[in-house]
DSSP file (Angstrom, degrees, kcal/mol; ACC not computed):
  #  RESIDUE AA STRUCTURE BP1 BP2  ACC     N-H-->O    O-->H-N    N-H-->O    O-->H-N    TCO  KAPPA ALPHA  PHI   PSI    X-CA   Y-CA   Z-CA
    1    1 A X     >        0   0    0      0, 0.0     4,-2.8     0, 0.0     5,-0.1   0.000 360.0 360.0 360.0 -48.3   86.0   69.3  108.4
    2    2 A X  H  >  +     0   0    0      1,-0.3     4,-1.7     2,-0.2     5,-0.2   0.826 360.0  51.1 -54.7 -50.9   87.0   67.4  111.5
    3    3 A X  H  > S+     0   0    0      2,-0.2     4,-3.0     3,-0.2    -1,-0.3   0.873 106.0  55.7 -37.6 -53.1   86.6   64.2  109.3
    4    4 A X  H  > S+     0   0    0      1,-0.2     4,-3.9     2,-0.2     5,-0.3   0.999 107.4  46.9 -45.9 -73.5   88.7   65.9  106.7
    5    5 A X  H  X S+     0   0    0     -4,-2.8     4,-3.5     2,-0.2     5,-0.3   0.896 113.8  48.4 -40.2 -60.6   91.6   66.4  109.4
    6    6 A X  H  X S+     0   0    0     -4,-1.7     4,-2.4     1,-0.3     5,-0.3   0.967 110.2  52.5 -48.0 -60.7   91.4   62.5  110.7
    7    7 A X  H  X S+     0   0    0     -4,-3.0     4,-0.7     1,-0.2    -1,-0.3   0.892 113.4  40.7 -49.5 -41.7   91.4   61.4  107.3
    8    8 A X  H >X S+     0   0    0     -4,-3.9     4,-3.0    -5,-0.3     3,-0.6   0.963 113.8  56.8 -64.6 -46.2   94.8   63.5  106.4
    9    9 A X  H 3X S+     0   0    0     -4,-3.5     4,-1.1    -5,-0.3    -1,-0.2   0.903 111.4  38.4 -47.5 -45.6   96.3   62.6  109.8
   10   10 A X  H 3< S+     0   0    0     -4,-2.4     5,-0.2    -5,-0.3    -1,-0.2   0.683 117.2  54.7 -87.9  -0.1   95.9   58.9  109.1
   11   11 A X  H <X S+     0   0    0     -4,-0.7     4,-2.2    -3,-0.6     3,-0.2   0.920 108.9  45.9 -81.3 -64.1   97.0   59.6  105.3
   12   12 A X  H  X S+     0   0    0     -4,-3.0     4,-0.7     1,-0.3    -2,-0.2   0.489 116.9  47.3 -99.5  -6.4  100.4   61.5  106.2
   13   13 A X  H  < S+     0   0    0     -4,-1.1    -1,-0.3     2,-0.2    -2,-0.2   0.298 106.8  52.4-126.2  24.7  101.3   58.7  108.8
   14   14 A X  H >> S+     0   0    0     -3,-0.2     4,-2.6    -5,-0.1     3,-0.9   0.638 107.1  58.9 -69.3 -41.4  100.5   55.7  106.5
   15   15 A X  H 3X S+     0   0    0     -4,-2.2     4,-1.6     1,-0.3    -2,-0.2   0.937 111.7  34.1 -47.2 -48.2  102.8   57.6  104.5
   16   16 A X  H 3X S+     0   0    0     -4,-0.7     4,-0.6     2,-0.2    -1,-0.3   0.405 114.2  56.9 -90.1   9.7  105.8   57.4  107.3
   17   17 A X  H X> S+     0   0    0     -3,-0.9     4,-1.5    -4,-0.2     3,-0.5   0.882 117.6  32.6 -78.7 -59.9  105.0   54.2  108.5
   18   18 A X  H >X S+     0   0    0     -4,-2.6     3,-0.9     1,-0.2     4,-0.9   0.879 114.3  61.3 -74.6 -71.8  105.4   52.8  104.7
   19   19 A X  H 3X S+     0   0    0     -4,-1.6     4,-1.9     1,-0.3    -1,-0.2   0.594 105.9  53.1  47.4 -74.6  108.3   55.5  103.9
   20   20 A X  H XX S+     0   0    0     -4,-0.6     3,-1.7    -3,-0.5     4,-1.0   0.967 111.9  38.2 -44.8 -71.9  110.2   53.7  106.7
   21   21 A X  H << S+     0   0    0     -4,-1.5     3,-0.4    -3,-0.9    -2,-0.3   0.888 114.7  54.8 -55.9 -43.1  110.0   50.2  105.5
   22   22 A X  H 3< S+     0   0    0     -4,-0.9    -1,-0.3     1,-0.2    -2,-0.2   0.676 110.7  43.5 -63.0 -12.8  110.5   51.1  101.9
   23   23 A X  H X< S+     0   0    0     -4,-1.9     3,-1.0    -3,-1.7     7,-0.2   0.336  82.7 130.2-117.6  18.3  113.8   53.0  102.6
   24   24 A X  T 3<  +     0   0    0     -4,-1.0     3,-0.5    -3,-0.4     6,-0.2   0.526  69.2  55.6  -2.3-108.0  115.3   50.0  105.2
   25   25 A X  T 3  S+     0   0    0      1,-0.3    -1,-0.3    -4,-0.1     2,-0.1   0.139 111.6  38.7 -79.0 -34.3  118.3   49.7  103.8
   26   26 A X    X   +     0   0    0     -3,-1.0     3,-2.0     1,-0.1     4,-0.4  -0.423  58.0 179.7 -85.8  51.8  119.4   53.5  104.0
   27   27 A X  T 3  S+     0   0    0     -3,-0.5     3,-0.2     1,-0.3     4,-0.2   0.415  80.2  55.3 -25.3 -32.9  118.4   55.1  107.2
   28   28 A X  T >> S+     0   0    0      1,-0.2     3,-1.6     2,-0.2     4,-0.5   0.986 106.0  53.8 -79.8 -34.6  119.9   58.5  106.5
   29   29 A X  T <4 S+     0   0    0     -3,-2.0     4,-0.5     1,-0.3    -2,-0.2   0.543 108.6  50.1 -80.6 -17.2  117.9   58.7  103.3
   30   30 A X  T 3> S+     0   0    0     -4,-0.4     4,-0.7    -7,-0.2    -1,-0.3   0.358  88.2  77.1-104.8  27.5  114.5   57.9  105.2
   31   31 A X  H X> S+     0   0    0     -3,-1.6     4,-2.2    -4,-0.2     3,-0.7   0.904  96.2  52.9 -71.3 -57.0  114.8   60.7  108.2
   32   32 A X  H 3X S+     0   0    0     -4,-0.5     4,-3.3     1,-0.3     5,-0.5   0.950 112.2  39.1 -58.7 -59.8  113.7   63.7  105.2
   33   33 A X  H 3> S+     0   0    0     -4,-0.5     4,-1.0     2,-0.2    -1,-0.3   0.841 123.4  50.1 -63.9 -24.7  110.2   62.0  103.9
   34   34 A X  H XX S+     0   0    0     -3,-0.7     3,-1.8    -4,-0.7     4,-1.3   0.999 111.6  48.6  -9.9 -95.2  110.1   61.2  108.3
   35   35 A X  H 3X S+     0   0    0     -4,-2.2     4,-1.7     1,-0.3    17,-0.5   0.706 116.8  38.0 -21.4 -56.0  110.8   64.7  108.9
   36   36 A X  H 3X S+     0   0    0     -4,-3.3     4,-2.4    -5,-0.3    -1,-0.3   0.823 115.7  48.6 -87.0  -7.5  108.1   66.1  106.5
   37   37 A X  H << S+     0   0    0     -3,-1.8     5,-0.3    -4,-1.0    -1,-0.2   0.999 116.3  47.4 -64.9 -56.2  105.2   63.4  107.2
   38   38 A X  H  < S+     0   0    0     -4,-1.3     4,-0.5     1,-0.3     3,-0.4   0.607 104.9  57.9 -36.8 -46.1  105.9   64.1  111.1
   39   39 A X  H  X S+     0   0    0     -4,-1.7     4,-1.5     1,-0.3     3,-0.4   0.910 113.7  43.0 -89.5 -47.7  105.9   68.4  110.4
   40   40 A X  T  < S+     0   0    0     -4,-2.4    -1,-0.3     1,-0.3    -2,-0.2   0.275 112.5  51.1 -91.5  37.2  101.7   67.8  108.8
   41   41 A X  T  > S+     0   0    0     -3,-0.4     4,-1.0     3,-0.1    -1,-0.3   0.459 113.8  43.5-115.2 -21.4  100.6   65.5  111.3
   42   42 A X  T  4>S+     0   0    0     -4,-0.5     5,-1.5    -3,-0.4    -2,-0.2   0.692 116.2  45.1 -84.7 -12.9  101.7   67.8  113.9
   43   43 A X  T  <5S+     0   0    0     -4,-1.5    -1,-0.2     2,-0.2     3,-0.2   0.595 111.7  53.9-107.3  -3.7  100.3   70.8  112.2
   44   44 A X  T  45S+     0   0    0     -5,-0.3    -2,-0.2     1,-0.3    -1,-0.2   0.835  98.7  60.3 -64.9 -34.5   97.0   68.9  111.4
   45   45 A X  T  <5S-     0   0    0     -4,-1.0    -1,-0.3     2,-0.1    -2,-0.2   0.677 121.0-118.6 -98.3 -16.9   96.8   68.2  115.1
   46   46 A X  T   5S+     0   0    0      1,-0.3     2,-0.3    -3,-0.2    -3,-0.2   0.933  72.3 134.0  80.3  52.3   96.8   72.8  115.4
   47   47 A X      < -     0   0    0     -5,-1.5     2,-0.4     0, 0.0    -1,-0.3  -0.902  64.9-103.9-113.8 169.4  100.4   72.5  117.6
   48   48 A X        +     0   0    0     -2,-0.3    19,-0.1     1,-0.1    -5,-0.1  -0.643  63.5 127.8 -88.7 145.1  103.1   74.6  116.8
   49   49 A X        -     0   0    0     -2,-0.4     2,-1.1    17,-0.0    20,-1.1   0.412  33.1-164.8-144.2 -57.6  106.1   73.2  114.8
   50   50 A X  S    S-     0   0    0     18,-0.1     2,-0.3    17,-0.1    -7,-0.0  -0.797  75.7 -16.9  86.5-114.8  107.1   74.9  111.8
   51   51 A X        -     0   0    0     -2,-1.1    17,-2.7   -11,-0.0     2,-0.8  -0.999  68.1-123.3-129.8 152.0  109.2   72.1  110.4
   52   52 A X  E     +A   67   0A   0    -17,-0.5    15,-0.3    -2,-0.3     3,-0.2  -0.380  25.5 179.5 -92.5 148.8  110.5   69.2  112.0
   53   53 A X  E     +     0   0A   0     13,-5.5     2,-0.4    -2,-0.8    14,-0.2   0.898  58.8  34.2-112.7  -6.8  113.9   68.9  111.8
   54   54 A X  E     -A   66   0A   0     12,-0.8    12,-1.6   -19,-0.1     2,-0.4  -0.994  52.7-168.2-120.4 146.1  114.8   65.8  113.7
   55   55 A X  E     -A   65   0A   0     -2,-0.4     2,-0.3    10,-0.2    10,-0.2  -0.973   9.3-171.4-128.9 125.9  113.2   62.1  114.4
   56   56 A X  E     -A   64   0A   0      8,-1.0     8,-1.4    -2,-0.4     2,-0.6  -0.907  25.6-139.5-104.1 144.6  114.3   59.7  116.8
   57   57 A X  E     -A   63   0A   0     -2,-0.3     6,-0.2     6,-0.2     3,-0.1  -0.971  20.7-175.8-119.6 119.3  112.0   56.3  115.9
   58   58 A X  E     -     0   0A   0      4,-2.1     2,-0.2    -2,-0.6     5,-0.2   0.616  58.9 -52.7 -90.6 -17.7  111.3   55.3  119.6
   59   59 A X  E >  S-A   62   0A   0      3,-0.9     3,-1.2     1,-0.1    -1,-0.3  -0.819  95.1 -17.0 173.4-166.3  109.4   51.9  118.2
   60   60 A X  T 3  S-     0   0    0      1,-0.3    -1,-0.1    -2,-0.2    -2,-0.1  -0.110 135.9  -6.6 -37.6 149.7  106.5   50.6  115.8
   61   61 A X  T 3  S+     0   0    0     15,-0.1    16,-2.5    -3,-0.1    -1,-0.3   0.446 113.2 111.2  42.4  46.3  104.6   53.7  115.1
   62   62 A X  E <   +AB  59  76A   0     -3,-1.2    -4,-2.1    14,-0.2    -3,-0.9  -0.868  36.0 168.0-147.3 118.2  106.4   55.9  117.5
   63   63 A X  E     -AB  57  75A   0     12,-2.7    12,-2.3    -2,-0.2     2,-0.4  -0.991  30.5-138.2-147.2 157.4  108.7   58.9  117.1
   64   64 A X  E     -AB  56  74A   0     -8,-1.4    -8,-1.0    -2,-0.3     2,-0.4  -0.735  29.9-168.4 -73.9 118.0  110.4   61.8  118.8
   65   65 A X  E     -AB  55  73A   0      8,-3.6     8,-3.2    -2,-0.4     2,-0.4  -0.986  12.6-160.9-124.5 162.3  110.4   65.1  116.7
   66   66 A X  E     -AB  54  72A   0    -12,-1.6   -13,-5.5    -2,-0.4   -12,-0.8  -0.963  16.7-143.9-132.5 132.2  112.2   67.9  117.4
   67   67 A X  E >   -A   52   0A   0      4,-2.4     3,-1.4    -2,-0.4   -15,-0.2  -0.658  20.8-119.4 -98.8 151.5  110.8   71.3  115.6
   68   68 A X  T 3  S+     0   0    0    -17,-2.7    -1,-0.1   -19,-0.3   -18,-0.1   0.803 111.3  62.6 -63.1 -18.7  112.7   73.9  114.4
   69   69 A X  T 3  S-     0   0    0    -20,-1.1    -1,-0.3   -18,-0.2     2,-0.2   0.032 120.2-102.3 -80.7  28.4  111.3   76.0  116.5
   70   70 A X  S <  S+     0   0    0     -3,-1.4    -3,-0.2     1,-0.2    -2,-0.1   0.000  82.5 115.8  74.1 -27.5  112.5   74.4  119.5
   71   71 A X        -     0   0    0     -2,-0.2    -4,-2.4   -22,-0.1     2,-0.4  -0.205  51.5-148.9 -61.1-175.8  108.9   72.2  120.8
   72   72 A X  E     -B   66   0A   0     -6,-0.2    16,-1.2    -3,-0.1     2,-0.4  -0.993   8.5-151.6-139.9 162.1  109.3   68.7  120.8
   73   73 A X  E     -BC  65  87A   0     -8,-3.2    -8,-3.6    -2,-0.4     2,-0.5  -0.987  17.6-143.6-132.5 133.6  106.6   66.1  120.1
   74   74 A X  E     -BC  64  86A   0     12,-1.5     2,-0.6    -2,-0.4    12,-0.5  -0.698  31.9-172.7 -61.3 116.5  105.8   62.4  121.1
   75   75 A X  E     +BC  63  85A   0    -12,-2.3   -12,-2.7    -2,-0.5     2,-0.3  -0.951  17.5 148.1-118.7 121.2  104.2   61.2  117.8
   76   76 A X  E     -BC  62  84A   0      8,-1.8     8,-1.7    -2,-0.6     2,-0.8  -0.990  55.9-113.8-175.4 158.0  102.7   57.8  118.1
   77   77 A X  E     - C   0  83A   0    -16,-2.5     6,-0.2    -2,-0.3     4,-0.2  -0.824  47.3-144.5-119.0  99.0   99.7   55.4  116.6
   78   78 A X        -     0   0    0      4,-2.3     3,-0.1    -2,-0.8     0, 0.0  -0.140  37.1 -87.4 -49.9 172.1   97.2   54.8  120.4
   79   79 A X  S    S+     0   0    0      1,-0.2    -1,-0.1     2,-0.1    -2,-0.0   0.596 130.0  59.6 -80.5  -8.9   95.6   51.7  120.8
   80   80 A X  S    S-     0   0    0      2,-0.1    -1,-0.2     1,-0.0    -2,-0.1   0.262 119.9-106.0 -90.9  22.5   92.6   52.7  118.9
   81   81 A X  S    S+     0   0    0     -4,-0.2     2,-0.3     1,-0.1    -2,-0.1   0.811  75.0 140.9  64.6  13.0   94.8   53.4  116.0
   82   82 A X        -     0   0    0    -72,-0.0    -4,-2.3   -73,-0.0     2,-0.6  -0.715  53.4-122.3 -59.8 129.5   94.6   57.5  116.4
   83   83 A X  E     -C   77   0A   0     -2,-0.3    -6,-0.2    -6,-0.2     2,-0.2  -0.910  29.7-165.0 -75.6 108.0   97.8   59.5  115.7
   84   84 A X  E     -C   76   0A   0     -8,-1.7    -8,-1.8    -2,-0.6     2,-0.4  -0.507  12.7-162.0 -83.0 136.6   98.6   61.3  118.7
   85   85 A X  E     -C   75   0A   0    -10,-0.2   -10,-0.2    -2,-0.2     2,-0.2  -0.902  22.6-157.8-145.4 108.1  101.1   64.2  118.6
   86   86 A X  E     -C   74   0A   0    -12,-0.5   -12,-1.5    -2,-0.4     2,-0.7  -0.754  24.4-126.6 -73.1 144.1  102.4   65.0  122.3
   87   87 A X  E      C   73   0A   0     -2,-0.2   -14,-0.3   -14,-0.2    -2,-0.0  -0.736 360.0 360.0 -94.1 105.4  103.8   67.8  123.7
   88   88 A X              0   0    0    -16,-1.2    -1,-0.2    -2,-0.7   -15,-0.2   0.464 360.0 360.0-118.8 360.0  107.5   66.4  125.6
């Protein structure tokens, strides 16, 4: 199961890495597929979120989210290439 989880995690932020680069040219129109990649890597990781309902992109394979539910999370690819979801 724990395999399972890694696998989804690195799944749901290929997804918003590539998301990002395919929608370039309109920024507001890649925040939603952001938003929702951001909300299952954070709920893979077992924190509370809900949904997220803002992203700041802090660099490469780094973002701010902000849940509805008020937490906020550091979201970001370590240097062994794990997605890490912090609690700020």
């Amino acid at each position: 199961m724990r395999m399972l989880n890694k696998s989804l995690v690195v799944i749901a932020m290929s997804t918003t890495l590539y998301s990002g680069l395919s929608l370039a040219e309109d920024p507001a129109s890649s925040t939603v597929p952001v938003a929702k990649d951001l909300t299952a890597v954070i709920a893979l990781q077992g924190l509370p979120c809900g949904k997220v309902v803002s992203v700041q992109q802090q660099g490469e394979n780094d973002y701010l989210a902000s849940c509805e539910d008020g937490n906020h999370y550091r979201v970001f690819v370590n240097a062994d290439g794990r997605v890490i979801a912090e609690k700020q």
